[in-house]
KEZALO-779679 format. One line per 4 residues: number of its first residue (from 1); their letters; for each residue x, y, z of C-alpha. Coordinates in nm, 4 decimals. Example, Ala and Ser with C-alpha at 12.3 -4.5 7.8 and 13.67 -1.06 7.14 Angstrom:
<pts>
1	AS	1.2300 -0.4500 0.7800  1.3670 -0.1060 0.7140
</pts>
This chain:
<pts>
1	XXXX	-1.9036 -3.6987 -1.0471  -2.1718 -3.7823 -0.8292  -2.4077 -3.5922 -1.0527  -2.3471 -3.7302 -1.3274
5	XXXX	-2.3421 -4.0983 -1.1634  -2.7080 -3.9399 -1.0312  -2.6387 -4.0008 -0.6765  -2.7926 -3.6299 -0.6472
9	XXXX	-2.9598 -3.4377 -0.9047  -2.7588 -3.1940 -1.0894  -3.0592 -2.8978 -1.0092  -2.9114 -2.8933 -0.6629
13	XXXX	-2.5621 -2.7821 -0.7901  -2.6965 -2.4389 -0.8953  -2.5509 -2.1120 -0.7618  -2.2913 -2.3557 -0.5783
17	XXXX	-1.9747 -2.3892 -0.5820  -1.6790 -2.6215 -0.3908  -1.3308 -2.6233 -0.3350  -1.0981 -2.8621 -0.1488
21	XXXX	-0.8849 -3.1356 -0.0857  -1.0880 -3.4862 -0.1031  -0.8659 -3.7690 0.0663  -0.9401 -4.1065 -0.0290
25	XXXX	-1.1242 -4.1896 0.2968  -1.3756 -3.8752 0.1851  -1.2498 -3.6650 0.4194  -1.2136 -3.2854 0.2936
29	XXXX	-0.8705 -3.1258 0.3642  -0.7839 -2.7565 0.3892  -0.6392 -2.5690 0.0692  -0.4414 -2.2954 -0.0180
33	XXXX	-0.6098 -1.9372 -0.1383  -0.9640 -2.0238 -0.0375  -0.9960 -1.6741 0.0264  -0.9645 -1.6214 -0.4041
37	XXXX	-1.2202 -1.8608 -0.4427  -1.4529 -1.6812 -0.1774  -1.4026 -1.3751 -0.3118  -1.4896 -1.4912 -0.7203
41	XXXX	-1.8322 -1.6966 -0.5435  -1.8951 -1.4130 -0.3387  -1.9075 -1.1565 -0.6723  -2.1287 -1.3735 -0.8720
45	XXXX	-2.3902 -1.4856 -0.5844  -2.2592 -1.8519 -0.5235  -2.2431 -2.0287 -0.2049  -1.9287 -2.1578 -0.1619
49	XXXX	-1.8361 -2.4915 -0.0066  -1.5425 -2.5409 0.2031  -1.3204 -2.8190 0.3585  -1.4059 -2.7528 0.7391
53	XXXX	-1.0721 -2.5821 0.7997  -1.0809 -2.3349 0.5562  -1.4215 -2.1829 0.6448  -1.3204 -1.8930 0.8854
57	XXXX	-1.0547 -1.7987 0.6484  -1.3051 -1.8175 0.3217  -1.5855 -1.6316 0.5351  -1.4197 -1.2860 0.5703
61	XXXX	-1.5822 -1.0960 0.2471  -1.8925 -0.9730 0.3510  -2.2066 -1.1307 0.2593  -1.9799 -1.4667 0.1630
65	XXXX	-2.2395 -1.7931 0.1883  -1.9635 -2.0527 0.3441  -2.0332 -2.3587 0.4156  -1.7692 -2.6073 0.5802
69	XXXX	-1.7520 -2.9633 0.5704  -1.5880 -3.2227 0.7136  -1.6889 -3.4790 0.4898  -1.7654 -3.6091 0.1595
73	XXXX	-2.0783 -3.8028 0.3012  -2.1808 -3.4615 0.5069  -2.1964 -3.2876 0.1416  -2.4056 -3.5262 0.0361
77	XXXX	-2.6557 -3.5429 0.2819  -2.6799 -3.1463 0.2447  -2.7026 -3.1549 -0.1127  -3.0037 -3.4005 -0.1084
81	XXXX	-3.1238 -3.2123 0.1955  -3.1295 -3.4683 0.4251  -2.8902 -3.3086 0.6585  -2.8847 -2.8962 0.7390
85	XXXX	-2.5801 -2.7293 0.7817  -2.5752 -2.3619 0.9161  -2.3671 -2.1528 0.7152  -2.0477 -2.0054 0.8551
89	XXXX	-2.0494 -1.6792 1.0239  -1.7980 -1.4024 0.9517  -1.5923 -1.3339 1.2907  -1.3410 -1.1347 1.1899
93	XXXX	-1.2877 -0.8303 1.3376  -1.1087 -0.5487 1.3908  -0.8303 -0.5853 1.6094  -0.6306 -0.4068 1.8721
97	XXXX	-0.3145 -0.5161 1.9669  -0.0806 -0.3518 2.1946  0.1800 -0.2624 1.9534  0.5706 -0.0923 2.1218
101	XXXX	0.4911 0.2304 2.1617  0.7448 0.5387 2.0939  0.7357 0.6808 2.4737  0.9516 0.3774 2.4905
105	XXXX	1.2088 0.5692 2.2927  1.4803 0.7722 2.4474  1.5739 1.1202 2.2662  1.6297 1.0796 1.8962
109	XXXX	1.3399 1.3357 1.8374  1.4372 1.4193 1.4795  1.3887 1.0432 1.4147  1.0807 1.0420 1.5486
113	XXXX	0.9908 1.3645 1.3161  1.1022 1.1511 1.0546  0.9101 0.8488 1.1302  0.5647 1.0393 1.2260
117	XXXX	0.5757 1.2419 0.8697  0.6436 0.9254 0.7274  0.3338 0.7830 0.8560  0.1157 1.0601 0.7480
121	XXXX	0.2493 1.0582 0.4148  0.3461 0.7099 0.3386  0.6564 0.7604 0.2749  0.9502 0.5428 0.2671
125	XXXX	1.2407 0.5777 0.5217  1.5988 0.5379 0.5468  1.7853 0.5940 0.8819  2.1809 0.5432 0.9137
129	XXXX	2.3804 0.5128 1.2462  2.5783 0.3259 1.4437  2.4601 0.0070 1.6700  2.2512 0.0096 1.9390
133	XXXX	2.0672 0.3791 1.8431  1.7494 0.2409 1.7902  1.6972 0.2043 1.4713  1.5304 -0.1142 1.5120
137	XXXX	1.3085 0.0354 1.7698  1.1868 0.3053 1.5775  1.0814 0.0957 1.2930  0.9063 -0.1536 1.5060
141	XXXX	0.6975 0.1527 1.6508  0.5893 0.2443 1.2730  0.3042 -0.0044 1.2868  0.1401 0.1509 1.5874
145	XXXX	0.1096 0.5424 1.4559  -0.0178 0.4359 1.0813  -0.4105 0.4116 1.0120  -0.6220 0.0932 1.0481
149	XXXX	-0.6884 -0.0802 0.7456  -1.0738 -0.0271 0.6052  -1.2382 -0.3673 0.5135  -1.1087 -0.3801 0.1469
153	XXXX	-0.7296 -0.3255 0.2310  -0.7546 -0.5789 0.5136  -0.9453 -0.8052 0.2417  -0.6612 -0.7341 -0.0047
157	XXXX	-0.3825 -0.8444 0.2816  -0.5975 -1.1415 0.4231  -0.6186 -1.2703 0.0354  -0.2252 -1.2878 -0.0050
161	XXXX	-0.1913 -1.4214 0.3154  -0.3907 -1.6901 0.1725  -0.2542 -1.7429 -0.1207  0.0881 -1.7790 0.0155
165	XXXX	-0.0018 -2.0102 0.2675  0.0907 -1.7793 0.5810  -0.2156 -1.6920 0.8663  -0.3000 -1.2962 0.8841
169	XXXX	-0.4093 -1.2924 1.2938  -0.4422 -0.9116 1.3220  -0.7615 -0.7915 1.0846  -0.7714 -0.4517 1.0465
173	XXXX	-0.4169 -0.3905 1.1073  -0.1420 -0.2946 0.8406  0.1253 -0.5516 0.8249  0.4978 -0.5729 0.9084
177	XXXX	0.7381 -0.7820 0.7706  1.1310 -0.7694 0.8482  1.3117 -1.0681 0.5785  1.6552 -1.1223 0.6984
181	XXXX	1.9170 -1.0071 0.5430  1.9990 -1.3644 0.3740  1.6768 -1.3115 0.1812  1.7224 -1.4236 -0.1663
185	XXXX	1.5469 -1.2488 -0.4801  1.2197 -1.4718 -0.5176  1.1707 -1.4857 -0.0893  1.1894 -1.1172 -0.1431
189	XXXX	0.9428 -1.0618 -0.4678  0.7671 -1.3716 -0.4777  0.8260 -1.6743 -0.7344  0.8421 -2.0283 -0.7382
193	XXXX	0.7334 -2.2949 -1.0299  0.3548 -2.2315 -0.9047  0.4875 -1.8497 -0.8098  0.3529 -1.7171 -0.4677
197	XXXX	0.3671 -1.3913 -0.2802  0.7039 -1.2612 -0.1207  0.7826 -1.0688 0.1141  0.6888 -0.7029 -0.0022
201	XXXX	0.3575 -0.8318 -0.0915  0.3215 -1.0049 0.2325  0.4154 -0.6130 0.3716  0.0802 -0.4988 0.1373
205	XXXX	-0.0476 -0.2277 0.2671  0.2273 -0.2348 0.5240  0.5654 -0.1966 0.6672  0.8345 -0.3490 0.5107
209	XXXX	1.1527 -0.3741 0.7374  1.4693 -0.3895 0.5848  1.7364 -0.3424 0.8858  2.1608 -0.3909 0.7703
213	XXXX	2.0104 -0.2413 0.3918  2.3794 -0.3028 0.2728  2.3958 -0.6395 0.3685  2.1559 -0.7647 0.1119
217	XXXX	2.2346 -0.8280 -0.2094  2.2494 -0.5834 -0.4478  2.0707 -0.7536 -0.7328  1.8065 -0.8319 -0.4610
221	XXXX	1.7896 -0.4497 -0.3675  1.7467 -0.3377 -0.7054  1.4423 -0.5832 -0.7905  1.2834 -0.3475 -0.5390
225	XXXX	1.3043 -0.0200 -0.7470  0.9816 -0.1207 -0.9932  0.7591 -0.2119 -0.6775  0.8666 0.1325 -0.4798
229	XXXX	0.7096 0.3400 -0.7894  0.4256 0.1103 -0.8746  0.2553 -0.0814 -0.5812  0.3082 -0.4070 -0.7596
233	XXXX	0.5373 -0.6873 -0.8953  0.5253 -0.8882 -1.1852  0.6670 -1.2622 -1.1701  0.7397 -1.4314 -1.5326
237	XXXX	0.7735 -1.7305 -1.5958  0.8425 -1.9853 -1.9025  0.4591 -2.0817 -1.9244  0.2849 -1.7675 -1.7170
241	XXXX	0.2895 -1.4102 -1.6225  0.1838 -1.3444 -1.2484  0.1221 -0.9760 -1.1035  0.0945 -0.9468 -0.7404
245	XXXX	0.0194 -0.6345 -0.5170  0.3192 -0.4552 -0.3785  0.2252 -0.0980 -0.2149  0.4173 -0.1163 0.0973
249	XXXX	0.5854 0.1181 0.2992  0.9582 0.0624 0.3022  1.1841 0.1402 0.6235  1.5413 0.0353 0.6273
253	XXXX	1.8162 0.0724 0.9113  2.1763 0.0978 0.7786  2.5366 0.1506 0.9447  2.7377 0.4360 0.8437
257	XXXX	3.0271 0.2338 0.7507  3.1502 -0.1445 0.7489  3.2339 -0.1305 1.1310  2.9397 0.0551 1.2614
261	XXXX	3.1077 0.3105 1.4775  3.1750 0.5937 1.2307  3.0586 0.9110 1.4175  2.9855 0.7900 1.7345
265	XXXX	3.2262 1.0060 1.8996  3.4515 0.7367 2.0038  3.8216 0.6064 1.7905  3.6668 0.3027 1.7532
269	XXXX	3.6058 0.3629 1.3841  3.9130 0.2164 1.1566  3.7602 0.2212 0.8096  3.8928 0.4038 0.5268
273	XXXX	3.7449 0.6093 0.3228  3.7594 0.3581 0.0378  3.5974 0.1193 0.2840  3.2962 0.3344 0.3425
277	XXXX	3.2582 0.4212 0.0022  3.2449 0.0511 -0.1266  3.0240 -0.0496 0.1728  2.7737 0.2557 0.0810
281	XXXX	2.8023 0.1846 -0.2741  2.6099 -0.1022 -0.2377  2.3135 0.0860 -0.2464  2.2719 0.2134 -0.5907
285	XXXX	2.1845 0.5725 -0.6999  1.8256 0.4605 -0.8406  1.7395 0.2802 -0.5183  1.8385 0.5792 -0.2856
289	XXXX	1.6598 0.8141 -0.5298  1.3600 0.6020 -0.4506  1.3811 0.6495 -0.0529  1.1742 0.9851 0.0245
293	XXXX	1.3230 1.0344 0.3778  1.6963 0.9581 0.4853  1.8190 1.0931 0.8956  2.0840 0.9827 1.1014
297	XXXX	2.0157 0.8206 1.3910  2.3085 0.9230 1.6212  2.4277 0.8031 1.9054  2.2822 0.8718 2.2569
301	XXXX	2.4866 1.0688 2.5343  2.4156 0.9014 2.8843  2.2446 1.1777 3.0318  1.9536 1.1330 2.7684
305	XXXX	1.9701 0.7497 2.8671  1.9297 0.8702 3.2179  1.6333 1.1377 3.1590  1.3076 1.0151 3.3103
309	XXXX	1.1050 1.2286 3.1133  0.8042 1.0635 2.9388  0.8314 1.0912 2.5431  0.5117 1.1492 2.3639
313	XXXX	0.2945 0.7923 2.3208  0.1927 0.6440 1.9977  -0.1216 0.7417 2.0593  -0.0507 1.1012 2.0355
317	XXXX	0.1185 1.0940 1.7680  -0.0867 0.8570 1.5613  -0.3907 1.1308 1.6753  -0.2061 1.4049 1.4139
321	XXXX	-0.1193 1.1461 1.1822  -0.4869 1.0538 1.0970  -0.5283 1.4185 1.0930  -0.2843 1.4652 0.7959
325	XXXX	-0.4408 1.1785 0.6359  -0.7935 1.3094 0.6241  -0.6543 1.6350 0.4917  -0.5096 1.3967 0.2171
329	XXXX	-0.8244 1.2062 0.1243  -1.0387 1.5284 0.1648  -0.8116 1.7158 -0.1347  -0.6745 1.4281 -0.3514
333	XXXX	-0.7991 1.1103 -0.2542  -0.4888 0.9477 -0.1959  -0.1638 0.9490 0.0058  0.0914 1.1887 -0.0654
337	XXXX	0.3540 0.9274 -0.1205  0.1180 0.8880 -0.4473  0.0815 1.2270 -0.5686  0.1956 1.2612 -0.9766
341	XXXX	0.3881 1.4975 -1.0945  0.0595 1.6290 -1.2587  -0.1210 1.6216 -0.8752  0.2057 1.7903 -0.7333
345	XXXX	0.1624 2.1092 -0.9697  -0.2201 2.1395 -0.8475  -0.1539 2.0485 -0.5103  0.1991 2.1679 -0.4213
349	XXXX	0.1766 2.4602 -0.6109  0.4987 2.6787 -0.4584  0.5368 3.0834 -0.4228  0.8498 3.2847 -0.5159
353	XXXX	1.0457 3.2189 -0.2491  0.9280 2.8094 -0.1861  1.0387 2.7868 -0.5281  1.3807 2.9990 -0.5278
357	XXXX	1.5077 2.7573 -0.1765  1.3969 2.4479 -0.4013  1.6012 2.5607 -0.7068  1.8900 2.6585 -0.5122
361	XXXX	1.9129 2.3104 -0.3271  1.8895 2.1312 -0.6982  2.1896 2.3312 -0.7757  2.3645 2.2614 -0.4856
365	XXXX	2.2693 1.8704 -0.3767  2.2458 1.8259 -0.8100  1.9078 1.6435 -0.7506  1.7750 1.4326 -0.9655
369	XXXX	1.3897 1.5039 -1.1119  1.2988 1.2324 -0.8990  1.4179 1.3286 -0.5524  1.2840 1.6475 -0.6746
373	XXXX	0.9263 1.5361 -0.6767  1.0108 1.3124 -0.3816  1.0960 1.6886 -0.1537  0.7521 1.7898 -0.3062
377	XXXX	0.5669 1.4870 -0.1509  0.7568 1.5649 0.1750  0.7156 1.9028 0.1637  0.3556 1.8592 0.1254
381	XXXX	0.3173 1.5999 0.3923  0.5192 1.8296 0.7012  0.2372 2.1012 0.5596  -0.0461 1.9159 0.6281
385	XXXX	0.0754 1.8147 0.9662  0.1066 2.2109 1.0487  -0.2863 2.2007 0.9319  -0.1323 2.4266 0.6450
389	XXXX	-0.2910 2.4833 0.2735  0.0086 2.5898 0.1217  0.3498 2.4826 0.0983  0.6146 2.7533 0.2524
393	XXXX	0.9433 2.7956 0.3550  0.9710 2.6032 0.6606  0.8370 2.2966 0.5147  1.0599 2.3075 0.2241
397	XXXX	1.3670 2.3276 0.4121  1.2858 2.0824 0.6465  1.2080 1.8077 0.3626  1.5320 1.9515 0.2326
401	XXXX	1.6319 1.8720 0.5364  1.5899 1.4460 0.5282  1.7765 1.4052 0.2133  2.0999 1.2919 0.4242
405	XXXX	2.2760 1.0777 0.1379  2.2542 1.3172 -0.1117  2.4324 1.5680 0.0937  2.7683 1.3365 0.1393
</pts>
């Protein structure tokens, strides 16, 4: 407008570009998604103009030409250079937070097995037992043994942050996000009239925390199925079509029955077996078959409670974890919660006797050709953590091993 009124000449507009909220006094007010907007000027060379607020935010991408303002008349006077304005520098940095660490953990070392070949594989997690285990705890220690984010993932997390309105403090480090279990469907997914990011791609990237898994809805549950197999979600709507990213990590806590107390080793436990079959039955086959890893998580005797002995830190563990990772990138380039079924043959390629335990446990657990591949992933994972090229015996029965629900 003011070009074409020829308050400043329309030459100066070149290679720029502006985004923002102008209030009626000529103030400039912060906006949703600036980050987008950085990103697209960013990619074609353009120095990007920001309300003042925004300019932190739109000056993460790297060699990003920000420039924030305050006001309309400010713009103006840079434009017809009568005022200079330094362009924002990028501050964000890699951050390190103390995060709960696992030497906080009493006992439960196959849950900790569980959780630290989950982090070297990305794999998703289930764990089922009765209150106060720490189930909770173990999740919340996830964060702390998985890899930092490179630039481009924390990018990719910082730009749906932005999108959907929500601050992303920690750069560099993989998100968690625990929805309650009131969550509907589009707080979950994502949606809206002018459809936004939800939950699991808020957990991009991430951890996504579901604790009482039976307590959500099951038409809520089952919208997660698509995302767990391809890293993203797709919105629809009368008018539009939105696809957001999705490739999160899930962990989920359950009880092993509507009370809580089943197998604790106390009478407390009065449900019926119809009971414990409805309230496990609202986790469909599909979804389960989706969930790499399931353990119990049983309760503690009070001499463990009482044991002074120092578990291993997160530190430790997350030292063996980045091992298993490199071993990963080095051989497929990816994660082997990601491997194909193609990858899997090259790369998980089992002898007589690997393949004779596998066949036999089919039989036995009748497996689907999913959980199948999903013992392959695992298998392959607990392999690389013994710093071993081939799959073998051990490894297969142990994966064998974390497919709790498929045993009852």
């Amino acid at each position: 407008i003011l070009a074409a009124s020829g308050q400043i000449a329309t030459v100066s507009l070149q290679n720029k570009e502006f985004v923002g909220e102008l209030a009626l006094t000529g103030e400039l007010r912060p906006i949703v998604g600036v980050l987008s907007a950085s990103l697209a000027a960013t990619k074609e060379g353009h120095a990007l103009y920001v309300p003042f607020a925004n300019a932190q935010e739109a000056a993460y991408p790297q060699q990003a030409q920000i420039y924030g303002i305050r006001h309309l008349k400010e713009l103006c006077g840079c434009l017809l250079g009568d005022l200079a304005i330094q362009a924002t520098q990028n501050k964000q940095q890699h951050h390190i937070v103390n995060s709960p660490d696992l030497s906080d953990v009493k006992g439960q070392h196959r849950a900790r097995r569980a959780l630290e070949i989950a982090a070297a594989g990305g794999h998703s997690l289930l764990m089922m037992g009765p209150p106060g285990t720490g189930k909770t705890l173990l999740a919340s220690r996830l964060s702390g043994i998985l890899p930092p984010l490179d630039d481009n993932q924390s990018i990719e997390v910082a730009t749906i942050h932005s999108v959907a309105a929500q601050n992303y403090p920690y750069f560099g480090l993989p998100p968690f996000r625990a929805p309650h279990h009131t969550a509907s469907a589009p707080a979950l997914v994502g949606g809206g009239s002018n459809p936004k990011p939800g939950e699991i791609s808020l957990a991009h990237h991430g951890v996504l925390f579901l604790d009482e898994l039976p307590e959500f809805d099951r038409k809520v549950l089952e919208v997660l199925r698509e995302p767990l197999e391809s890293g993203q979600v797709v919105i629809s709507r009368a008018a539009k079509q939105m696809t957001f990213p999705a490739a999160f990590q899930l962990v989920a806590a359950m009880n092993p029955c509507p009370c809580g107390f089943l197998g604790d080793g106390s009478p407390r436990c009065r449900c019926t077996p119809e009971q414990i079959a409805r309230y496990r039955g609202k986790l469909s086959g599909p979804l389960l078959d989706r969930i790499d890893l399931h353990i119990e998580v049983p309760a503690l005797a009070a001499s463990v409670l009482r044991d002074n002995q120092v578990s291993e830190s997160s530190a430790q563990v997350k030292e063996r974890v980045l091992l298993a990772r490199q071993r990963q990138q080095q051989r497929q380039q990816c994660t082997n919660k990601n491997l194909t079924p193609r990858l899997l043959d090259e790369y998980c390629l089992l002898g007589e006797k690997e393949g004779r335990l596998l066949d036999q446990a089919m039989q036995r657990l009748r497996l689907s050709a999913r959980a199948y591949h999903r013992i392959l992933r695992v298998a392959r994972t607990i392999a690389d953590l013994a710093q071993s090229e081939q799959v073998l015996v051990p490894h297969i029965t142990e994966a064998i091993g974390y497919r709790l629900l498929d045993r009852q």
